[in-house]
N, C-alpha and C positions, 0 to 999 in steps of 0.2 A: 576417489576424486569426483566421479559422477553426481555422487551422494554432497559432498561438499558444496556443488555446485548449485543442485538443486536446493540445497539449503540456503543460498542468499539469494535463490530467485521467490522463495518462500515470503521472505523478508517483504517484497515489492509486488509480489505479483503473484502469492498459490492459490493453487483452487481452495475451497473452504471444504474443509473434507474431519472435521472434528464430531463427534457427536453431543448434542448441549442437553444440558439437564432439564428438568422441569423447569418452571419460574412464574412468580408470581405478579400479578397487574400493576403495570410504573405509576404510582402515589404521581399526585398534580404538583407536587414540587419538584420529581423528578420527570417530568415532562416537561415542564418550563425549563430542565435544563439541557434536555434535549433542544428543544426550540432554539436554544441562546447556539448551543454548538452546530445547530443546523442554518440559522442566521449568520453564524462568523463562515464555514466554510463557503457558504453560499457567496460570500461576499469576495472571497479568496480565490481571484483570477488568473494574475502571472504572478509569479514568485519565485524566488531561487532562494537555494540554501546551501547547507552544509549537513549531512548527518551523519552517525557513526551508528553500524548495523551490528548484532550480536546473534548469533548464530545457535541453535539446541546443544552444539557443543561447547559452549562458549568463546568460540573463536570470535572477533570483530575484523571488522571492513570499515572503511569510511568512504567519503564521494560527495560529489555533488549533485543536488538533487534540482532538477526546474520543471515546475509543474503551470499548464498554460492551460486552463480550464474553458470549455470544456473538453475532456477526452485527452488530453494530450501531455504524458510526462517522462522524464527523461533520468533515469541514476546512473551518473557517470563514477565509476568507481576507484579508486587512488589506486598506482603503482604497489605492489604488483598481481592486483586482485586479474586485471584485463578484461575485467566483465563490463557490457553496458546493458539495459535494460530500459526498452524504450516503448512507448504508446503514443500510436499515431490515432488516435480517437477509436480503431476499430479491432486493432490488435498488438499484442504485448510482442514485442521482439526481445530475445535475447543471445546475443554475441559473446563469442569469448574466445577473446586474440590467444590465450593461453593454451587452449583446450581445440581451437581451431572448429567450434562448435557454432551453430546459428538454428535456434527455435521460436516459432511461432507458438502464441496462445491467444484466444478470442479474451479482447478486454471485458466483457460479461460475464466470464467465469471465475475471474479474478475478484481480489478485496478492491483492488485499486482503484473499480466501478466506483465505488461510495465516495471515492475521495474525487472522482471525477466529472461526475454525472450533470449534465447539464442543468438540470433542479435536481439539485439533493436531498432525496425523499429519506427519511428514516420510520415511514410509516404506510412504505406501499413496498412490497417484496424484501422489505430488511425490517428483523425483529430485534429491537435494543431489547435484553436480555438483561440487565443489570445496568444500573448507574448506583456509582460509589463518590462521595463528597472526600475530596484530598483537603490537607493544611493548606495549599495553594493555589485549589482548581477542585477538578472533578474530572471521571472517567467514565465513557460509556463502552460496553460490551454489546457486539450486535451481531448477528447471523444472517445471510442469507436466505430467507424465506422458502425460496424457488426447485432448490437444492434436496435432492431426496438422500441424500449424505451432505452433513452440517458439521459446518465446524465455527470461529467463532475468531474476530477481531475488536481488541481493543483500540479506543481512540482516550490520550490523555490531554487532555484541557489544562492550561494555566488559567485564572483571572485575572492579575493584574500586571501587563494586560492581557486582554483575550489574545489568547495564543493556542496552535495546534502542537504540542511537546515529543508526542510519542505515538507508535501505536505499536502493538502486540500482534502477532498471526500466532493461533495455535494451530499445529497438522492433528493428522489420524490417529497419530499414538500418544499425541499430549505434549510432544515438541513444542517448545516455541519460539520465535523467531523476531526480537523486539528492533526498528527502527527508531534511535530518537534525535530527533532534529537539535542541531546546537545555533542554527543560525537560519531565519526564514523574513527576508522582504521583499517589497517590489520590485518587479523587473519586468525589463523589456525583452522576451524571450525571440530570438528568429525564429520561423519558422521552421529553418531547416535540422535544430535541432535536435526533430521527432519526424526526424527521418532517419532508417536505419535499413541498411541494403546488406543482404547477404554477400559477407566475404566473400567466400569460398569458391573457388572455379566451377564455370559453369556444371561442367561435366561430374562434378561429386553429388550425390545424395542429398535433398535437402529436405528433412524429416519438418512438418509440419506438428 
């Protein structure tokens, strides 16, 4: 169950812990599409969605997801998963009414940085490692720079129109852990959203 668990916090929030191959210098056409997918996210403030989460086992999740840049987002997960999964600009919380659990993670260690980052750099501590041209978009592969164990997140692009579709987490052993959005616009997100306070009574253990 542990194992399960940590497997959909994978999906939104693991450390980058894969190790990435060689690779070769991104051709000036795949930089410009870098730029276009670092121009859309960049432009991408409050939004809420819908996404359905797929697991290394292939088990799915689905939830709702609201993301209120910078720093801050939120996956509320559908009956009867019980999990939320929350960042308040500084760190990842995750809850789970099922499991009667509550953990901390520094959002820096996390993929979720890149999707959150106040200017989102893909050319200062994050290495795009591949860009691949789809029938109706494009995909970028990127790494954490900083990390002295790497591991490696996809981000999938539609173009018409510019849309953020999916991203991939691989883990250590080459798991991977795909989120893909089925429904993302604007929104006016509260605040109090990305806030998330530990259940559990005082008096219990609260592993950090």
């Amino acid at each position: 169950m542990r194992m399960t668990r940590r497997a959909a916090l994978i999906g939104v929030a693991a450390v980058l812990a894969a190790p990435m191959p060689a690779f070769a210098a991104l051709s000036a056409a795949d930089k410009a599409l870098v730029d276009k997918a670092v121009a859309y996210l960049q432009s991408m403030k409050s939004v809420k969605g819908r996404f359905v989460q797929t697991d290394a086992r292939g088990g799915t999740s689905q939830g709702t997801i609201y993301l209120s840049r910078p720093g801050k987002a939120r996956f509320a997960y559908d009956a009867p998963s019980g999990l939320t999964v929350v960042s308040d600009g500084a760190r990842v919380s995750v809850a789970d009414k099922r499991l009667k659990t509550f953990n901390q993670y520094p959002l820096s260690s996390t993929p979720l940085a890149l999707l959150l980052a106040r200017e989102v750099r893909l050319d200062r501590g994050v290495e795009v490692t591949k860009v691949t041209r789809l029938a109706d978009g494009f995909s970028l592969t990127a790494r954490d720079a900083r990390k002295k164990t790497h591991g490696h997140i996809t981000l999938v692009f539609a173009d018409s129109p510019m849309r953020l579709v999916s991203w991939t987490v691989t883990d250590a052993r080459g798991g991977t852990t795909r989120v893909r959005l089925t429904s993302l616009a604007p929104a006016s997100n509260p605040a109090s959203l990305f806030v998330l306070k530990d259940p559990r009574p005082k008096g219990r253990s609260r592993p950090m």
